[in-house]
VEXRO-957525 format. One record per residue: residue in three letters; x negated, y negated, z of N, C-alpha, C in turn. Coordinates in pm, whole numbers, plus 50000, padded with zeros to 5 digits. Example, Ala and Ser with C-alpha at 12.3 -4.5 7.8 and 13.67 -1.06 7.14 Angstrom:
VEXRO-957525
ala486815056950780487705045050780486805033050780ser487155022550708486335010650714487104999750787
//
This chain:
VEXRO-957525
unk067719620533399068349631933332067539635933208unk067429648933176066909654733056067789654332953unk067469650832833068439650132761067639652032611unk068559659132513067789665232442068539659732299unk068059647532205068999649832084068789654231928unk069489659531912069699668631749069379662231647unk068489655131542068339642131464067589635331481unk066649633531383065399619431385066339613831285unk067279609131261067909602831163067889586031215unk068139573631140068719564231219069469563831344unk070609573731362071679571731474070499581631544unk070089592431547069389598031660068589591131706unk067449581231688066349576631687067109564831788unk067879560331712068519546031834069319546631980unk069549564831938069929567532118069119571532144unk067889577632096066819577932210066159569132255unk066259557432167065829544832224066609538432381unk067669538832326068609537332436068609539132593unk068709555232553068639564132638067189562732740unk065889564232629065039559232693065209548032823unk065599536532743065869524032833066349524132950unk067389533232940068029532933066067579548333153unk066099551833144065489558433217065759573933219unk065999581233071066109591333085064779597933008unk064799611733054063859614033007064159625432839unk063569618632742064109624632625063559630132479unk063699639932432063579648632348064269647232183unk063779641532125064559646131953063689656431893unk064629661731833064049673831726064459674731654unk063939676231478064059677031339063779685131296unk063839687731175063469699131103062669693131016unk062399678530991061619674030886060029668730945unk059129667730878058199661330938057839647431013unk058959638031004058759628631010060329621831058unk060689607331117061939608431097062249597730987unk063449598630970064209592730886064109598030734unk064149610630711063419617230575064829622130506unk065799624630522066909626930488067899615330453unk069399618930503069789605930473069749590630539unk069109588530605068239578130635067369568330580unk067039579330450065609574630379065809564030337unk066549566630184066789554330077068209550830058unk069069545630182070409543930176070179529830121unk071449524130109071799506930020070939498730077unk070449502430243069799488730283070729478930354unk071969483630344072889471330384073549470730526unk073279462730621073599461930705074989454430706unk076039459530688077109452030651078629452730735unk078389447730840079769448330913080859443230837unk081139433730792081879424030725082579432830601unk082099442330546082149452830442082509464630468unk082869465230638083269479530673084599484430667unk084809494930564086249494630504086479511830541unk087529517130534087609532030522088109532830365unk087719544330319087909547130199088959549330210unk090239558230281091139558330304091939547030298unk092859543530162093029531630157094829533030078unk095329527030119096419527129988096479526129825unk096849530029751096669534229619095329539929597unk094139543929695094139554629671094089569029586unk094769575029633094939587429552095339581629343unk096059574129371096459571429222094959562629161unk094279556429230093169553429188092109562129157unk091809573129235091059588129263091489592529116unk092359592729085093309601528986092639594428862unk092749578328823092359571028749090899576628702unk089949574028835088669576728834088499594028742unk089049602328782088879611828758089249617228555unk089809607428586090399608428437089509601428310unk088199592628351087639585328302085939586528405unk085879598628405084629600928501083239597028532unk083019593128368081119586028321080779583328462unk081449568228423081089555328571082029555528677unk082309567128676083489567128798082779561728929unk082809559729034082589557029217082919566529228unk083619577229217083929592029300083809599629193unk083379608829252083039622329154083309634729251unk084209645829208085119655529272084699666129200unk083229671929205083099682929128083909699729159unk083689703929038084919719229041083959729029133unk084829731129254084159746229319085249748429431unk085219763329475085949764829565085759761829684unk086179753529749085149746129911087089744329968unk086939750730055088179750630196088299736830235unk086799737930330085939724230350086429711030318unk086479712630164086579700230106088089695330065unk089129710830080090429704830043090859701830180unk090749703630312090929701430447090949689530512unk089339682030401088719668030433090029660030354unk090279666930221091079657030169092319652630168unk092519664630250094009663130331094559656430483unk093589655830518093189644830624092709629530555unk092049628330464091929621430390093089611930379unk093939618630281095419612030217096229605130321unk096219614130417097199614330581096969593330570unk095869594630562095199580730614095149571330519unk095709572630431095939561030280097289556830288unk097459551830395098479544030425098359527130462unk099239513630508098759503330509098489506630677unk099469512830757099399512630877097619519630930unk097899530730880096439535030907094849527430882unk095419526730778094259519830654093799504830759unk094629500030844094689486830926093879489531052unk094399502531099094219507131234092289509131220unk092059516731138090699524031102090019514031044unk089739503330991089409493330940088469487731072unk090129482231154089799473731286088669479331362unk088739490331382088079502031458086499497031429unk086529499231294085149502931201084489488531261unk085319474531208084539463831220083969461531387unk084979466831518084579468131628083159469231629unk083089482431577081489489831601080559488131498unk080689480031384079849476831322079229463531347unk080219455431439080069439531481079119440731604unk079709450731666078659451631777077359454731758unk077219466931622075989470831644075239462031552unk075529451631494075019439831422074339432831525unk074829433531627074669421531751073079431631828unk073749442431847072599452531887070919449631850unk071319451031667070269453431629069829439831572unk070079427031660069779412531641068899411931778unk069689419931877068649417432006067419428631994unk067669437731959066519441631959065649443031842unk065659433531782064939427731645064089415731761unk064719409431829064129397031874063149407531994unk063669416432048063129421532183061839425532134unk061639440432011060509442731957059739434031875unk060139424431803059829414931713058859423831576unk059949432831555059959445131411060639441931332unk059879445631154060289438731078060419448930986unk060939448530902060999460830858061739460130698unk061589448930643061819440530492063049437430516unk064089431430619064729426730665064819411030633unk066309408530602067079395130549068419392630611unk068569380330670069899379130751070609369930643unk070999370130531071059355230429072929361230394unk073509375430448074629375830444074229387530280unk075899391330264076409400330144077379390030072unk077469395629938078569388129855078779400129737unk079839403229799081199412629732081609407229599unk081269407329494081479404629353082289413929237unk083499403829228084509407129143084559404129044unk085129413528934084759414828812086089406828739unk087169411128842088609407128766089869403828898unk090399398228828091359390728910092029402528958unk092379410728973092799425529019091909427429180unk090779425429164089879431329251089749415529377unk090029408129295090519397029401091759392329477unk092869401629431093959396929483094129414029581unk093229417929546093499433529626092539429229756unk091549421229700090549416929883091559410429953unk092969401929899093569396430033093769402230133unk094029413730177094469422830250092889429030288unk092119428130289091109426730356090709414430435unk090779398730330090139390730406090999384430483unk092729391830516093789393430635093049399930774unk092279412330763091899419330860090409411730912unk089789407930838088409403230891088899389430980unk090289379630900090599371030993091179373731124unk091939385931123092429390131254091319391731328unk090459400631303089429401131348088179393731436unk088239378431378087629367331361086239367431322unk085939378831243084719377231114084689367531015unk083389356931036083419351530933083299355530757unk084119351530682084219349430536084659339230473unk084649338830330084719331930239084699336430100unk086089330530057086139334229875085709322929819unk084229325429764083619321229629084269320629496unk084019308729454084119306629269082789310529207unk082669314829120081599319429043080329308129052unk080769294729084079279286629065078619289529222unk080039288829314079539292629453078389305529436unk078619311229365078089326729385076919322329347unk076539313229202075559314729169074529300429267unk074899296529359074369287729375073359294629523unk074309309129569073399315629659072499327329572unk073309333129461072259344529407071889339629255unk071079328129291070539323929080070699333829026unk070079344929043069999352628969070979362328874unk071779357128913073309356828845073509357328718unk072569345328735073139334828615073909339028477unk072679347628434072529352228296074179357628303unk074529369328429075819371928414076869366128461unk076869357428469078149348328497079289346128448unk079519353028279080639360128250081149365128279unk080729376028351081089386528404082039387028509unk081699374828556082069371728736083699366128757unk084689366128807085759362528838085319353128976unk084759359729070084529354129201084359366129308unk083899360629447083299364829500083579366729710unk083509372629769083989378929914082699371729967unk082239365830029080959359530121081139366030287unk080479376230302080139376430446078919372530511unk078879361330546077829350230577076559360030714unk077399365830777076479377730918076219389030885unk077009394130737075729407730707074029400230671unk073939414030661072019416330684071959427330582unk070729426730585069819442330472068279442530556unk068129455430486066589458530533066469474730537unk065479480630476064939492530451065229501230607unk066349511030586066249519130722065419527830790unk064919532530666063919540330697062159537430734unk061939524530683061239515930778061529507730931unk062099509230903063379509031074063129519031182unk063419527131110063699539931193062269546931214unk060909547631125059649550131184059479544131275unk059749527731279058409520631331059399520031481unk060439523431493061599526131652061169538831680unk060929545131576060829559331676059139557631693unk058239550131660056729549631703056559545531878unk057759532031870057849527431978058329534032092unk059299540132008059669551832167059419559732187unk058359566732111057409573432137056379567932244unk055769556832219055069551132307055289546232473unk056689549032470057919545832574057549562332660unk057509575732599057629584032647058529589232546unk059429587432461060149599832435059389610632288unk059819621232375059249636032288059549635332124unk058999635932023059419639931883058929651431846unk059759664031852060089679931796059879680131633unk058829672831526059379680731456059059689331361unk059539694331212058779701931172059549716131262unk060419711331342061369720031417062759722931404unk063309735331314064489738031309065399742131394unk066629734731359067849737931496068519749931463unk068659758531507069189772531445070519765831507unk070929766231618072439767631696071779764431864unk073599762631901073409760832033073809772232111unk073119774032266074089785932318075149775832418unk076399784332463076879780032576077459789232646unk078069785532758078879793332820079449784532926unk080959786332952081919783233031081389765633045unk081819765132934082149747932903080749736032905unk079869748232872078549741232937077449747632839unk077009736732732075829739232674074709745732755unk073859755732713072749760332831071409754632721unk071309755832621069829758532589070269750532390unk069219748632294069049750532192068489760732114unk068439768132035068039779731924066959771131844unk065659769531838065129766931766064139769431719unk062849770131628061819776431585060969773931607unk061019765031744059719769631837061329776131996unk061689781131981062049789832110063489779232181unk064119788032273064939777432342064539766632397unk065259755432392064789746332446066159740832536unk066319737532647067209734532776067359716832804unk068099710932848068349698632906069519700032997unk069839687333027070649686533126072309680433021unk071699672132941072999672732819072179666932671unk073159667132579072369672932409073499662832353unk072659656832230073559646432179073299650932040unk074269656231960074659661731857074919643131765unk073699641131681073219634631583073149635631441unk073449648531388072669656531277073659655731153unk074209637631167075029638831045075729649030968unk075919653330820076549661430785076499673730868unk075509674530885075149691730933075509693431071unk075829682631166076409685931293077859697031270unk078979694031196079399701631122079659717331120unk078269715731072078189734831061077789739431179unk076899729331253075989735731377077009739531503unk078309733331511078959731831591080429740631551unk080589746131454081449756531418081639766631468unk080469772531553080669785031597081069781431741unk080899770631799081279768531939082729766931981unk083649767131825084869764531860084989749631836unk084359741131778084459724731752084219727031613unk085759721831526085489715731431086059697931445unk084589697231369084439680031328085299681931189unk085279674031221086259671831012085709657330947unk083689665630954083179656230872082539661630713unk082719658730615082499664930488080909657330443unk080439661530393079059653830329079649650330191unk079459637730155079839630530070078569622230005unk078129627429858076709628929827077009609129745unk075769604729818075349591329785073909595129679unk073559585629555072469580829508071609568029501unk070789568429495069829557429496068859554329372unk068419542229400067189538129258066669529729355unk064899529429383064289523129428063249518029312unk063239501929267062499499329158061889486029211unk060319484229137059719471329243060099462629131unk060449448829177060549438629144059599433729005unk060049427728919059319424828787059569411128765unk061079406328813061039393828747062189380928845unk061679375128959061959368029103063649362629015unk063299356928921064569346628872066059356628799unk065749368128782066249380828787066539391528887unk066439386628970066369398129121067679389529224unk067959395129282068879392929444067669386129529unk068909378029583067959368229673068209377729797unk069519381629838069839390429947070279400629904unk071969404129908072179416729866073369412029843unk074539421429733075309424429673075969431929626unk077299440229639077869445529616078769444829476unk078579453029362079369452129229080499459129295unk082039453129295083169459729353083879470229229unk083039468529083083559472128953082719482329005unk081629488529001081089503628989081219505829134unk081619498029228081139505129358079619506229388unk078749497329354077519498029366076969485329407unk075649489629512075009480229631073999474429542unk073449459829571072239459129506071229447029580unk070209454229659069699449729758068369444329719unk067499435729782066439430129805065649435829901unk064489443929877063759446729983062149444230015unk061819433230007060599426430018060239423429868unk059439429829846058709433729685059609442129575unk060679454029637061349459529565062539460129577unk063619466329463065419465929471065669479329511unk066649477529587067299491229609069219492429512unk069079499029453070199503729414070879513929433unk072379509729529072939520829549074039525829554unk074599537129563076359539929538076929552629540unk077759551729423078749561929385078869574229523unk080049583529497080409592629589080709603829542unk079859615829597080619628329512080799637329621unk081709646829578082149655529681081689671629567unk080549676329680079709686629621079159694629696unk079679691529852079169702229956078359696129942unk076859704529964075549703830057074209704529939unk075329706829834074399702229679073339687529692unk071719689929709071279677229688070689680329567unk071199684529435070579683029284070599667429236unk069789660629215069809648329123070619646628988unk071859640828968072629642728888072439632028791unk072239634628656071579622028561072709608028535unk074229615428548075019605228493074909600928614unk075019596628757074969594928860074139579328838unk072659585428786071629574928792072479563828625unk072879571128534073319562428493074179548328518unk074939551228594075659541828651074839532328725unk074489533328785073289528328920072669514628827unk071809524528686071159513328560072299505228559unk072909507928504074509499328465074109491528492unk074689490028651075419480528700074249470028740unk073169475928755071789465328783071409460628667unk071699468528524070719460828426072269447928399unk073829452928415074359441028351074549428428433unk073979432328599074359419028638072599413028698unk071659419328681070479417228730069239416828641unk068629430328633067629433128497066189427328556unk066199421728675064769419028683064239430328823unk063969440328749063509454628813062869456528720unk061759469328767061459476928639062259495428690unk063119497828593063989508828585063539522028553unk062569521228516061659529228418060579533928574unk060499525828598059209531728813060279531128842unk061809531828870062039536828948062669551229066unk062059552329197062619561229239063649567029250unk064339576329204065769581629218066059592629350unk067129590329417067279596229558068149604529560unk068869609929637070139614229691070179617129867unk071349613029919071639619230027073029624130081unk072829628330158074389632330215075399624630357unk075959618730314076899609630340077649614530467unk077679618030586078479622230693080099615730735unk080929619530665082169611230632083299619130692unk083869610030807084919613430835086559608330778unk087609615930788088639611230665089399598730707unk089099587930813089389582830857087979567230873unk086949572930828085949559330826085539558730931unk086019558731082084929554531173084119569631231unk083169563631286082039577131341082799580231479unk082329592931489082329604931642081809600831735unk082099591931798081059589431935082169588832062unk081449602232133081929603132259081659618732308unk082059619932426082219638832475082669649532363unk081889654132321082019668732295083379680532360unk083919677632423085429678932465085629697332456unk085309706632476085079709232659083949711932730unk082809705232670081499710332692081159697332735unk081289696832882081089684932959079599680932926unk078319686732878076929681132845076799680332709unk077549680232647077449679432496078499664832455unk077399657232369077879643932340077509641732142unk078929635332121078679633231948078489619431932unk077309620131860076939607331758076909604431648unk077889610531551077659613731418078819611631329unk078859613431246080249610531161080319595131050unk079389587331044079389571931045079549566530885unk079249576630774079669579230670078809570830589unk079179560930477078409552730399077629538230510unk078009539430672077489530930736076689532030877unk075889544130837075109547430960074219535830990unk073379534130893072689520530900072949506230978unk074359507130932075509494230961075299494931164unk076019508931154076669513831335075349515531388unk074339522431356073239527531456073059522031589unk072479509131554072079503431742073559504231798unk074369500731765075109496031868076009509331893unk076299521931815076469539331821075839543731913unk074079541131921072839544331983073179540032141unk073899523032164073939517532280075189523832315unk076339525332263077569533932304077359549232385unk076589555832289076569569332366075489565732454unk074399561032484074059560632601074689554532763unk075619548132725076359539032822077359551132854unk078059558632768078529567832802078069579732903unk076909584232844076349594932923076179587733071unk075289577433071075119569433210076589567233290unk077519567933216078799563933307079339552233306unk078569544933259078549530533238079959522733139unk080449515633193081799510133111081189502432987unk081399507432860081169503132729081099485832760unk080059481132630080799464732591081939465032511unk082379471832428083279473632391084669485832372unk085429482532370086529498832388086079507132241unk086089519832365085099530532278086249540332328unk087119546032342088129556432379088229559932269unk088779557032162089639561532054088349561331933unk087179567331993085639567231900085729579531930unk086809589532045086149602832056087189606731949unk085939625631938086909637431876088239636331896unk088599636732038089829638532078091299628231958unk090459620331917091529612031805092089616131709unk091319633231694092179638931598093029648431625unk093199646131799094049659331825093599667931852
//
């Protein structure tokens, strides 16, 4: 089968891998030169099933409210503009800040993040690609006894689940990340998910899409997607700037922007772009740095190990399709690395942004396009594309093939919202 998908992003790149595999013949196309140049590039690094939460959470809104009221170092940032868009997302949003929901969408998330952990373990061993990759686990670090008695009800669901964890005492913590040390005041204790991973995605995602290139599949890019045409339930062609381009079915990849591309067909997604930042700074001082990676649960901010350099990453703003570099943004980011880390140099480092593909419910879009029997979604995956990819990548291809999932994938389609 011809098959054509929308995205050099992480999730595009891993179903064409896929897809490849199981003998199709296949096409991605970008608009950027290269893949993984968007939000792909400089995300947290964190491969973190164990950590897969929906924001949609109980208290919630009264927390949002908190944040907003005390904005500097807020984790969410709700800038003023008139966006439909964005009061639509947040009303779907709320729907889902319940315990029942908040349980349901959780479970979901860890499904497909467990799997695609497992995914991208076999085919780590299959290619034997490396890509500044560490399997040494995450540790969720709490600032205050508040933030530890609120993980019970998480580390309830990871046990249902049967994900391994563990609550750390502060020496525990420091006995996996020395580098602690200095802040060890700071620390109340700590969430241990022993099977997360880290590693640069966007070194990931070249050196997969080199390979499947070498496999046979096509890379478009430097090629913009204008729109799709269809007619009577049936994608015909793509709009793009080199001319139509045709398959037999099209796998809509294109994160935030699937979105807009798919508006005129009569499909709304009800995914919002939800703007993430970054700090990429090289390493200055080993006894000061993350041995693996870490999450500050006080700013909401990632803080990763990536060979030679740190990645720092976080906060959430809701700003539409705004990618301006926002200074207080990067402030926070320093924060939270200079008070619990400091062995970076802050001063080289790179500052990012991307756009976050977030559905109001936490897990990603994967399944039929629903009534356009050749049109398939891969997108939606939010602060954990990285996390879902291989095993998103292995879902929709098993789908298109016909093939019965490894795991229950029904309630991954559109159709879940009605």
């Amino acid at each position: 089968m011809k098959i054509i998908i929308l995205g050099a992003g992480v999730v595009g790149v891993t179903s064409a891998w896929y897809l490849n595999a199981q003998g199709h013949d296949v096409t991605v196309i970008d608009r950027q030169p290269a893949p993984a140049l968007e939000t792909s590039f400089a995300n947290a690094g964190q491969v973190s099933p164990g950590y897969s939460s929906p924001w949609a959470a109980p208290g919630l809104p009264w927390q949002a409210m908190t944040w907003m009221l005390h904005p500097r170092h807020s984790p969410l940032v709700i800038r003023k503009r008139l966006d439909l868009a964005m009061l639509r997302w947040l009303r779907q949003l709320l729907k889902n800040c319940n315990a029942q929901s908040y349980a349901l969408n959780k479970a979901r998330m860890l499904r497909v993040a467990e799997y695609s952990r497992d995914c991208l373990d076999a085919l780590r061993e299959e290619t034997g690609m490396t890509y500044d990759d560490r399997q040494q686990g995450l540790i969720q670090l709490f600032r205050t006894d508040q933030q530890i008695s609120k993980s019970q009800r998480d580390m309830r669901l990871l046990a249902e689940s049967g994900i391994p964890h563990q609550l750390l005492g502060v020496d525990d913590i420091l006995d996996q990340e020395p580098g602690l040390r200095h802040a060890a005041h700071l620390l109340k204790g700590g969430l241990f998910l022993p099977n997360d991973q880290s590693g640069d995605a966007h070194i990931f995602t070249q050196r997969l899409a080199r390979m499947a290139e070498a496999k046979g599949v096509r890379f478009l890019y430097n090629t913009t997607i204008k729109g799709l045409d269809a007619t009577a339930g049936t994608v015909v062609s793509v709009r793009t700037s080199a001319g139509h381009l045709s398959a037999d079915a099209y796998v809509m990849a294109l994160g935030s922007y699937s979105a807009r591309l798919l508006r005129p067909l009569g499909l709304h997604l009800p995914i919002y772009p939800v703007k993430g930042y970054s700090l990429t700074l090289p390493l200055t001082d080993e006894s000061h740095a993350p041995v693996s990676t870490v999450n500050d649960a006080f700013y909401k901010v990632s803080i990763t190990r990536l060979g030679n350099r740190i990645r720092v990453g976080g906060t959430a703003e809701l700003t539409g399709y705004n990618l301006k570099l926002s200074p207080d943004r990067r402030e926070t980011l320093e924060l939270s690395f200079s008070e619990l880390y400091g062995g970076g140099d802050l001063s080289a480092a790179t500052y990012w942004t991307g756009l976050r593909p977030c559905t109001p419910d936490g897990t990603p879009i994967i399944g039929p396009a629903t009534p356009f029997g050749n049109l398939w979604l891969n997108t939606g995956h939010g602060t954990l594309g990285w996390t879902m990819a291989c095993g998103s990548g292995r879902l929709i291809a098993d789908m298109i093939d016909g093939r019965k999932t490894d795991i229950p994938a029904l309630d991954l389609a559109l159709t879940r919202y009605g």
